[in-house]
N, C-alpha and C positions, 0 to 999 in steps of 0.2 A: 453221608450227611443224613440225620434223620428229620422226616418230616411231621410235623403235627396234624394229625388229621383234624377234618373241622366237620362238623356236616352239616348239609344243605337242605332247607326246609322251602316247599314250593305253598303258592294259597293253590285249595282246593275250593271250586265252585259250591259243592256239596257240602265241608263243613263251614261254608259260610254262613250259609242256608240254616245251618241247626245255629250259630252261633246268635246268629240274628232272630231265631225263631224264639228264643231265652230274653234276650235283649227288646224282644218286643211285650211281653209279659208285663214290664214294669213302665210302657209306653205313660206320659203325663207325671211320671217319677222326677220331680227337680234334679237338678247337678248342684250337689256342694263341692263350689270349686275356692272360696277362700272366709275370711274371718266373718264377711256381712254374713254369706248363707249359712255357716257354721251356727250361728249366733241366734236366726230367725228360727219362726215357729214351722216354719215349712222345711227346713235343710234336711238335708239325705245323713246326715251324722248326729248323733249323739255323745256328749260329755258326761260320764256320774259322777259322781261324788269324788270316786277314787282316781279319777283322771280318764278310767276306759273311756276308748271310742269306740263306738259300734253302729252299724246299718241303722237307719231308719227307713220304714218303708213307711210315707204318708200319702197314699194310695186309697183307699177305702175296698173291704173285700170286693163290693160288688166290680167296682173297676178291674181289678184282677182278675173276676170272673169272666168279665165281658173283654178284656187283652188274650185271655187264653182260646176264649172263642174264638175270635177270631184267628189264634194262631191253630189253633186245630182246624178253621175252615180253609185258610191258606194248605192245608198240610192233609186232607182229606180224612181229618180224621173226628172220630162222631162229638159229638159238643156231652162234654159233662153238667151234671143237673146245679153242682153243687163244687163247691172248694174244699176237700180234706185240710184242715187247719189246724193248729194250736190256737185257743183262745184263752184270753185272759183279762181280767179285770185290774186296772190301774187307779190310782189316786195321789194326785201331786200334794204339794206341799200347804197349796191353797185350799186343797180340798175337792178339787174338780174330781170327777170320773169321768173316765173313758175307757171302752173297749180297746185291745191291740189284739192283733191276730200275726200268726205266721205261715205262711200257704204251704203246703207240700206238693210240691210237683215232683210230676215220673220224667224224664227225659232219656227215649230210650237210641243208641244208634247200634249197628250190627256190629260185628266182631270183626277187624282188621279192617275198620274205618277209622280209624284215628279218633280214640274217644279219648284217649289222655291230655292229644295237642288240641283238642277241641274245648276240652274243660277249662285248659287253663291260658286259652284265647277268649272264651268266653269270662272269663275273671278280668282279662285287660279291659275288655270291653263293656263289662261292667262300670268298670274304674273311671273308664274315659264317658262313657253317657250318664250315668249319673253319681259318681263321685266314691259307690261301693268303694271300700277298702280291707272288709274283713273278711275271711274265706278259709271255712274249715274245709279240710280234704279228708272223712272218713275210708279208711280202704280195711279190704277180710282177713291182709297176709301182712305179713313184714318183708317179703318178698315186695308185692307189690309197694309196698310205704317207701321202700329203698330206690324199687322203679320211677315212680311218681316223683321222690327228690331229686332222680338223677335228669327225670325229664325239666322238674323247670330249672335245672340249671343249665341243659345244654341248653334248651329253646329261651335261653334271656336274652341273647342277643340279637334274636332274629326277632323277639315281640318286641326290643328296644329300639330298632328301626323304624316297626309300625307305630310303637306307641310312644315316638317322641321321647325314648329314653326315662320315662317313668321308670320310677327304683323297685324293685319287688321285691319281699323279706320272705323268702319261706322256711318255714323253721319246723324241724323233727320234732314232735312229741320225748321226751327223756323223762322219765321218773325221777331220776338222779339232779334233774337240772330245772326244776318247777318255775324258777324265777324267770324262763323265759317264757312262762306263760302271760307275764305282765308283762314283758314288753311287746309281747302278741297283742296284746288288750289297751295296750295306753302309748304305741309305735303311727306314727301318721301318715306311716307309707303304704303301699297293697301288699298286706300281709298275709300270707299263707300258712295255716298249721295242717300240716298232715300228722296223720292219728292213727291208730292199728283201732281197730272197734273194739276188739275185746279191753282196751283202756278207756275207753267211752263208755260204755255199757255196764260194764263189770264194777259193781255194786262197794266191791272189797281193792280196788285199787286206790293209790294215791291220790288221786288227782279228785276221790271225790270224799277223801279224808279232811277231816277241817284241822286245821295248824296252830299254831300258836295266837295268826291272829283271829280266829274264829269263822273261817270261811275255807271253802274249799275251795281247791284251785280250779276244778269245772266250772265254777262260779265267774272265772277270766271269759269263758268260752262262752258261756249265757249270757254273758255282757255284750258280746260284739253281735249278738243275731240279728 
């Protein structure tokens, strides 16, 4: 009689520590947990036009600045002057203006610490403190792209215990198969696209060709940031 192997995932003290060290970054970040936060000017998620949902971070740089400080003081490590960002200028429909940014943080952990099951516990836990749901997974190889799908599918079951059985969609990058970039973009569960970089990056791929309806499909992925 054959038996199905399963395998067994323990918590480490240590990647708790980095998980929580991420999770603290966005400390004073709301939870959108249903239709009222969804709806308000403060909620963690965004609706466009075309249905995407995407991260909201209504944070102000400087709060960011001062959350990372203190996670580099907890973590003995020197305090930065300043936040590497994306900035950009918005203007709603009213006419207002506003500044949005998006921070670029390093997070770095050694080699044969568990940086795969750490990433995408720190995704749950995103999910669960403040309501995140979108989550690009950039990787160098298609080796590792293949690695990365096969890990969150064994570790579902064992994040679905911790996290109260939340649903997780993570879905392969296909050039062949673009319309599941929309339902990356407009899905309401914690979604995961993993991506090979050189389809990110590379100038002359699909995904940043505009189509019939005059967008291109990187344009799914710029929606959820």
């Amino acid at each position: 009689m054959s038996h199905k192997m399963t395998l067994q995932f323990t918590h480490q003290a240590y990647q708790e520590r980095a998980v929580q060290a991420v999770v603290q970054v966005f400390d004073g970040q709301p939870l959108a947990t249903g239709e009222f936060e969804l709806a308000s000017p403060a909620s963690s998620l965004n609706y466009a036009g075309d249905g995407s949902i995407g991260n909201s971070l209504v944070l102000t740089e400087q709060q960011v600045l001062e959350n990372v400080h203190k996670v580099q003081a907890s973590n003995d490590i020197d305090a930065v002057n300043s936040l590497q960002a994306d900035r950009w200028t918005v203007r709603d429909d009213e006419g207002q203006v506003s500044d949005e940014f998006c921070p670029h943080l390093t997070i770095e952990m050694e080699t044969g610490t568990g940086k795969t099951y750490t990433f995408i516990r720190t995704m749950y836990e995103l999910n669960k403190v403040y309501g995140f749901k979108k989550f690009v997974v950039v990787v160098p190889s298609v080796a590792i792209r293949e690695g990365t799908m096969k890990n969150l599918e064994v570790t579902r079951s064992h994040f679905a215990a911790d996290y109260n059985n939340v649903p997780c969609l993570p879905i392969l990058y296909n050039s062949e198969r673009l319309s599941d970039l929309r339902h990356f973009a407009q899905s309401d569960a914690l979604s995961v696209l993993v991506i090979n970089i050189d389809s990110f990056t590379n100038n002359t791929t699909r995904i940043r060709q505009k189509g019939e309806r005059a967008f291109a499909p990187i344009e799914y992925i710029k929606a959820v940031k």
